[in-house]
C-alpha positions in Angstrom: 175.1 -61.5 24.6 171.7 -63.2 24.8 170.1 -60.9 22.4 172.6 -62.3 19.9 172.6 -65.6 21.0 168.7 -65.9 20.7 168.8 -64.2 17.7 166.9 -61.6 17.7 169.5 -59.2 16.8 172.9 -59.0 15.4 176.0 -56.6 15.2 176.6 -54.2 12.4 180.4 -54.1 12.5 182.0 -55.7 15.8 180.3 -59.4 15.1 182.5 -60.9 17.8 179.8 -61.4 20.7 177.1 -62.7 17.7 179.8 -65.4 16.7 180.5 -66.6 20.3 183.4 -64.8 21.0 183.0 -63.5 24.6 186.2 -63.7 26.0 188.0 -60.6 24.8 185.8 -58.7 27.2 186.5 -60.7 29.9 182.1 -61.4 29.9 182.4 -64.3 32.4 184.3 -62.9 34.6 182.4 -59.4 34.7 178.6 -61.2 34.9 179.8 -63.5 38.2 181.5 -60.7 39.6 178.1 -58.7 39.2 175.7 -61.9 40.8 178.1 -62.6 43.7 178.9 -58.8 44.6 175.8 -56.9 43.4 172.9 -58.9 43.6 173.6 -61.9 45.9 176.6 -60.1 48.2 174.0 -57.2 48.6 170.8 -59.2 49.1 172.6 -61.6 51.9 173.7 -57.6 53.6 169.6 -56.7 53.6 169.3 -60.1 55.3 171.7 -59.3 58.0 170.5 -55.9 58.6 167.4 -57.1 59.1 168.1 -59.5 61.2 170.4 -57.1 63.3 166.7 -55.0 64.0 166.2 -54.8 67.8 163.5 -52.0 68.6 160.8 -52.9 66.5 156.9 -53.6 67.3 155.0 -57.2 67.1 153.5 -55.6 64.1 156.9 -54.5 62.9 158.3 -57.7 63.4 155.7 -59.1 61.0 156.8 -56.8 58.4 160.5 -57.9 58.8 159.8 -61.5 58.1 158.0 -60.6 54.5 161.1 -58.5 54.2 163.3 -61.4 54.7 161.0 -63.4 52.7 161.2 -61.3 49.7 165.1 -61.0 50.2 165.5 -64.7 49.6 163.0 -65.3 47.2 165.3 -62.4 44.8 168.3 -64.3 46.2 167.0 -67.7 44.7 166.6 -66.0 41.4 169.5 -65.2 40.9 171.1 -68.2 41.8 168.6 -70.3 39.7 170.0 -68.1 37.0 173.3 -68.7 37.8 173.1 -72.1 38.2 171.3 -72.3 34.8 174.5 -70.4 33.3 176.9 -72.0 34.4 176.6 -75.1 36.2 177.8 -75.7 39.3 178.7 -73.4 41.1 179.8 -72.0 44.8 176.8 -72.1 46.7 176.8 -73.0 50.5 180.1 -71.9 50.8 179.9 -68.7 49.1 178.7 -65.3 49.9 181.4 -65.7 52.9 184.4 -63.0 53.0 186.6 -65.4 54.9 186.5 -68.3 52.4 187.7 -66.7 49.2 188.1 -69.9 47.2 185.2 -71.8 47.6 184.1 -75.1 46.7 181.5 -75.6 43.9 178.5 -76.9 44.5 176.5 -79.7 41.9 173.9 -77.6 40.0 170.9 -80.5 40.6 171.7 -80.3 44.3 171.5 -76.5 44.3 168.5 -76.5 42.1 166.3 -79.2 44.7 167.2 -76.6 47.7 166.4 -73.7 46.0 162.8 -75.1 45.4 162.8 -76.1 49.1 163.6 -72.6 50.2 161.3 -71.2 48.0 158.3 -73.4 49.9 159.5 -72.2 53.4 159.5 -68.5 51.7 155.9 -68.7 50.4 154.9 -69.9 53.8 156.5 -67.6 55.8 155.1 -64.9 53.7 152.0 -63.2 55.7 149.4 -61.2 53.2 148.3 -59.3 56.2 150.9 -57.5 56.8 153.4 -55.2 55.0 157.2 -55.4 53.9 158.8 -52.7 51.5 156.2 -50.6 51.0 156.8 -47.4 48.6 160.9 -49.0 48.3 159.6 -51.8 46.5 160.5 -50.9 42.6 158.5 -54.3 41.6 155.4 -54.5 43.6 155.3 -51.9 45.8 155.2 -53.9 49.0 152.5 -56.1 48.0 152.8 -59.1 49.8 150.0 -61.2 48.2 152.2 -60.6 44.2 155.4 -61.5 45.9 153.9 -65.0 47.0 152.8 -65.0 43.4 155.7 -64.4 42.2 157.3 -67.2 44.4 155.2 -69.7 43.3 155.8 -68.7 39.9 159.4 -69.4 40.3 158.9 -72.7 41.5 156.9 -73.2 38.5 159.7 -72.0 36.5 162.2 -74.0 38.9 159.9 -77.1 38.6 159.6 -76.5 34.6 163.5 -76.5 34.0 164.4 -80.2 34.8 161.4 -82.0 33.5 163.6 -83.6 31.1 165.9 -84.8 33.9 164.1 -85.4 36.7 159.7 -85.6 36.4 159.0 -86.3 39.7 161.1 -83.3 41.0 159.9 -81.2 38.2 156.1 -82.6 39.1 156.1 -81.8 42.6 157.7 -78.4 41.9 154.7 -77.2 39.7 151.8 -78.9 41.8 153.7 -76.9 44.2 153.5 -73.5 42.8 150.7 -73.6 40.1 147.8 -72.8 41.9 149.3 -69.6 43.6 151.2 -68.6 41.1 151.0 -65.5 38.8 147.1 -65.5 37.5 146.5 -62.3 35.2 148.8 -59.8 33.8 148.3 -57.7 36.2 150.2 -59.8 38.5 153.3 -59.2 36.1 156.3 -58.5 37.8 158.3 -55.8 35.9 161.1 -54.0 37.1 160.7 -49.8 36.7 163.4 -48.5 35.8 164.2 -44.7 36.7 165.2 -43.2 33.6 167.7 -41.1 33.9 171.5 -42.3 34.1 172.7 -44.6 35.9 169.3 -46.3 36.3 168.3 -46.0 33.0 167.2 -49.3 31.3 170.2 -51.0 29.3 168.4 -51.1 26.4 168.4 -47.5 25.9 172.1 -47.3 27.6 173.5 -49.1 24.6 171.3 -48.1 22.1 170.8 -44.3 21.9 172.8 -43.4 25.0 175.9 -44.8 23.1 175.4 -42.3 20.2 176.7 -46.3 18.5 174.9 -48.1 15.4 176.2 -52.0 16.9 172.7 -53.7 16.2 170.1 -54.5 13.7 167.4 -57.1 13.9 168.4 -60.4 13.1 166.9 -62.1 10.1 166.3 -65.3 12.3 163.2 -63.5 14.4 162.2 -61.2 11.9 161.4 -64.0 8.9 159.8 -65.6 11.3 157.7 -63.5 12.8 157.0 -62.6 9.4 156.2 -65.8 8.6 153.4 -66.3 11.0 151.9 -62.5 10.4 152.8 -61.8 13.4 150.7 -59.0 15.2 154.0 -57.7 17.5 156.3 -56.8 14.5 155.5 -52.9 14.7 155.1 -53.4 18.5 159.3 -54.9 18.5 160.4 -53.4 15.1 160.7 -49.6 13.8 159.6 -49.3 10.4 162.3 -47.5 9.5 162.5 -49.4 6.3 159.2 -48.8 4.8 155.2 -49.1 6.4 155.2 -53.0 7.2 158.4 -53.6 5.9 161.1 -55.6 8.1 164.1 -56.8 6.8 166.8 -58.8 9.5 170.6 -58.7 8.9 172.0 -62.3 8.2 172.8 -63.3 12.2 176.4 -63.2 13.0 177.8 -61.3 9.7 178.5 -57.5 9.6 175.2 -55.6 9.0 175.3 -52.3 7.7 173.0 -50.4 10.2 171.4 -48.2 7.4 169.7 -51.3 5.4 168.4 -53.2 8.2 165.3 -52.7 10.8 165.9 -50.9 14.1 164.6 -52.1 17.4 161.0 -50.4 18.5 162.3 -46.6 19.0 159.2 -46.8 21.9 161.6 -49.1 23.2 164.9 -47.9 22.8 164.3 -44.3 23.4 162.9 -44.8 27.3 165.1 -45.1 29.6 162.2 -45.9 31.8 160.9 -48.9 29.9 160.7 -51.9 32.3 161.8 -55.4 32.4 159.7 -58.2 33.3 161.2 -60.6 35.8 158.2 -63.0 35.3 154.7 -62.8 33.9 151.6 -64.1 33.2 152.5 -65.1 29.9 155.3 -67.1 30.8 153.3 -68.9 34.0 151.3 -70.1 31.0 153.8 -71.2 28.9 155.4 -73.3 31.5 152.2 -75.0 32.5 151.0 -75.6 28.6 154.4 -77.7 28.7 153.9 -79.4 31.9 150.3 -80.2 30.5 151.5 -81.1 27.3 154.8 -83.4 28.4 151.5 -86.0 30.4 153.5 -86.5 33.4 153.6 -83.9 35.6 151.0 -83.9 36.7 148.5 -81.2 35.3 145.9 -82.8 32.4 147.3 -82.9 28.8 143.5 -82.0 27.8 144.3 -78.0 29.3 147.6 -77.7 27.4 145.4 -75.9 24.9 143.8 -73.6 27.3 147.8 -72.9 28.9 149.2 -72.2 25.4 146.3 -70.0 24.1 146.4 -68.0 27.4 150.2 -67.4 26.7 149.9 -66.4 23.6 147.5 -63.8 24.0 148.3 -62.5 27.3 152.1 -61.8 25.3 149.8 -60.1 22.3 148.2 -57.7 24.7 151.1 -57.2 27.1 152.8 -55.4 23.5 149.4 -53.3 22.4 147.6 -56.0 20.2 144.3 -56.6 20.7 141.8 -59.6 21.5 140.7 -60.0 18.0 144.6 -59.6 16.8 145.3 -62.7 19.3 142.5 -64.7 18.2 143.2 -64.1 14.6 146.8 -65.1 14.9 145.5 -68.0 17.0 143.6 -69.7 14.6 146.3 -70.0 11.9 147.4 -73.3 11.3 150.7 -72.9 11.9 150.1 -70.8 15.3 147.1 -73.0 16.6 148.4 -75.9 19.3 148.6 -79.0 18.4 149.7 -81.8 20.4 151.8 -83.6 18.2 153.8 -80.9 18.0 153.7 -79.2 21.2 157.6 -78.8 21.4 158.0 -77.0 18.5 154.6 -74.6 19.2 155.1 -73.7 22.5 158.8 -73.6 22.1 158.8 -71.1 19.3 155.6 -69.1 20.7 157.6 -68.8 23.9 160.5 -67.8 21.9 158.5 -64.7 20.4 157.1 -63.3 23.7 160.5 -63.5 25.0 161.1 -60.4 23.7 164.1 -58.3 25.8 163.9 -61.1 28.3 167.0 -62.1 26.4 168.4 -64.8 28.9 165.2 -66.4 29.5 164.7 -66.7 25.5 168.1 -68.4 25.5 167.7 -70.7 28.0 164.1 -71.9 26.8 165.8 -72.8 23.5 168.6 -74.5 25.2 165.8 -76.4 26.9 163.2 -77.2 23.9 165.4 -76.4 21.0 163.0 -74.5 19.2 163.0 -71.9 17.1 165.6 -73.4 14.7 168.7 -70.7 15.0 170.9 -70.2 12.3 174.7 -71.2 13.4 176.8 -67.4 12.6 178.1 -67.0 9.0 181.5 -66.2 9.7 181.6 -68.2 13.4 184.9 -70.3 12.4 186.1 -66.5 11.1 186.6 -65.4 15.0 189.0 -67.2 17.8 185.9 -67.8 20.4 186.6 -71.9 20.6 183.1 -72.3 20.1 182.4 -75.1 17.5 178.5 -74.9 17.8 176.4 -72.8 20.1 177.0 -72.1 23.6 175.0 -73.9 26.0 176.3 -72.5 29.0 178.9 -70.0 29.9 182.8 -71.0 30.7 184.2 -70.4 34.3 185.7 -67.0 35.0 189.8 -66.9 34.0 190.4 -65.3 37.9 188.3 -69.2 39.2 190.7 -71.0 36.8 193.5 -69.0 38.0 193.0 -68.2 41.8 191.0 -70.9 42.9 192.1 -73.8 39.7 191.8 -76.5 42.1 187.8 -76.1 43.0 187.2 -74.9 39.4 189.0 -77.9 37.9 187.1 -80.2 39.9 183.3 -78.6 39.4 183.5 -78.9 35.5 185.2 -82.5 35.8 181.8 -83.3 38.2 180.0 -82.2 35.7 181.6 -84.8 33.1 182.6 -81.8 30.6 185.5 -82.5 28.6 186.6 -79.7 29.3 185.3 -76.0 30.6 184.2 -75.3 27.8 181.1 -73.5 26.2 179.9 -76.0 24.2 178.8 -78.5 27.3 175.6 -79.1 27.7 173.7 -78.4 31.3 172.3 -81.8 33.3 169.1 -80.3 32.6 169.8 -80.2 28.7 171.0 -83.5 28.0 167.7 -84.9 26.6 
């Protein structure tokens, strides 16, 4: 859904996910199911197998402790993303087969230990000795990019509740900033396999399918187009003429025929991986911390942050130095401080690209780009009067554990459990 929701495409027939209709396809219930079960139920089994180790070697025993250090840094990840989706959530009484209707945890509260866990990770974590090794799809064992990557997150972590708490937010990034990700190289990019089932997504849906569902939206390609923006051939097929890119009008039907296609260098690999975090977005982060004055990194480098990003995002597609520093010195691409939301929140938006989720939830936080609310939204029974901000609960939490689920959106101060509340972290 977060491909439509940041608007970068749109449907060409079956508009219901682009106009906020999730529902229907039961997408709540089918996305917690796959963080508590697949991701977080499986991460917390690693841990205890692990743990359960009783043979091993003092050297082995280091090993074991990045292992376990790795494991929880994936773990607060996903619950950071989680927690970003939804609220609050079950947290430190979840994960645990004899309570099957837990309580919910506040979101603010999960958020402050997540960046405490994150500080014991990245000390615990030992560069001098292994974890994963060859197993390691993302780094390949590499301890030192995994405490990168950790510090990134707190970064990230500290970066998401500036607007609701600085000092938190400040002590996250002073935290994590000067260990965290430093050059694209230290990108952290899933592989996927390529053949089914561990192809990427992208290609599952797209040509996999044998379906036509989705066309660019006209939202990112007018304004990419806009700004002359060196990644259109690098996102876009040209399938509609050399340079030409024409978007379907978000969240209206879209023949598939007389709109532009999504990169076929894209779509066709099933291999084509997916960043969890990169250098490019490090930069972003700290451009804003910079920019924002009080958190405390020097409003004189946001500048140097934002530049960074956006070339690091230029090259990470196939463009080159000059391409960056061309687009760069435009006026309506070159930072300025008086307008620092709207730059970095729209440049951010644009190297986003795929990282569908993460694009949604920077505009959530920013709100920048501008989106276009779906032509034919009131046309389709989602009970969203405006964007989502967040998702709604699960039906089985409203139904098999109402009283907890009742209680966590009522915490939260929501009228009612709804899409259209806004996140603590999104209030400002």
């Amino acid at each position: 859904d977060f491909d439509l929701w940041a608007e970068y495409l749109t449907e060409t027939t079956y508009v219901d996910e682009a106009n906020y209709s999730i529902t229907n396809r039961a997408v709540p219930q089918n996305t917690w199911q796959v963080y508590y079960i697949d991701v977080l139920q499986n991460l917390h089994r690693a841990d205890s197998l692990i743990k359960g180790e009783t043979t091993v070697t003092a050297g082995e025993k280091a090993a074991l402790t990045n292992r376990l250090a790795i494991i929880d840094i994936l773990e607060c990840y996903a619950w950071d993303q989680m927690e970003t989706l939804w609220g609050n959530i079950p947290y430190s009484k979840a994960l645990n087969i004899n309570n099957t209707l837990p309580a919910y945890d506040d979101a603010f509260t999960i958020h402050k230990d997540l960046i405490k866990r994150l500080k014991a990770d990245i000390t615990a974590l030992d560069v001098n000795n292994g974890s994963f090794g060859s197993a390691d799809l993302i780094y390949n064992g590499d301890v030192a990019s995994w405490k990168a990557f950790a510090n990134g997150l707190l970064v990230k972590m500290g970066i998401q509740v500036a607007d609701y708490d600085a000092t938190v937010a400040g002590n996250a990034i002073q935290a994590g900033m000067g260990g965290a990700i430093s050059s694209p190289s230290g990108n952290a990019l899933f592989q996927y396999l390529g053949g089914v089932p561990n192809e990427n997504p992208l290609n599952n849906n797209l040509v996999l399918s044998g379906r036509k569902d989705y066309v660019a939206a006209n939202t990112i390609i007018d304004a990419m187009t806009s700004l002359n923006d060196p990644r259109l051939p690098f996102y876009w097929d040209q399938n509609m003429g050399t340079n030409t890119y024409v978007g379907g009008t978000y969240g209206a039907p879209s023949a598939y025929r007389n709109y532009t296609h999504i990169n076929s260098a894209i779509a066709n690999d099933g291999a084509f991986p997916h960043p969890l975090m990169t250098y490019s977005e490090i930069q972003f982060y700290l451009a804003e911390a910079a920019a924002r004055g009080n958190l405390g990194v020097p409003q004189s480098d946001a500048s140097m942050y934002y530049d960074n990003a956006v070339k690091a995002s230029i090259e990470y597609w196939g463009g080159t130095s000059a391409q960056a520093d061309a687009y760069l010195a435009q006026s309506s691409v070159a930072y300025d401080q008086a307008n620092w939301k709207k730059l970095i929140g729209t440049q951010a938006w644009i190297s986003f690209f795929t990282r569908w989720y993460l694009a949604w939830t920077e505009w959530r936080r920013l709100d920048y780009p501008v989106l276009a609310e779906p032509a034919e939204l009131n046309s389709y029974p989602s009970g969203v009067k405006t964007f989502p901000f967040r998702y709604s609960y699960p039906v089985n939490e409203q139904t098999l554990n109402h009283d907890n689920w009742e209680a966590a959106w009522k915490a939260q101060g929501f009228s009612e459990d709804d899409m259209n509340q806004k996140l603590y972290w999104d209030k400002n």
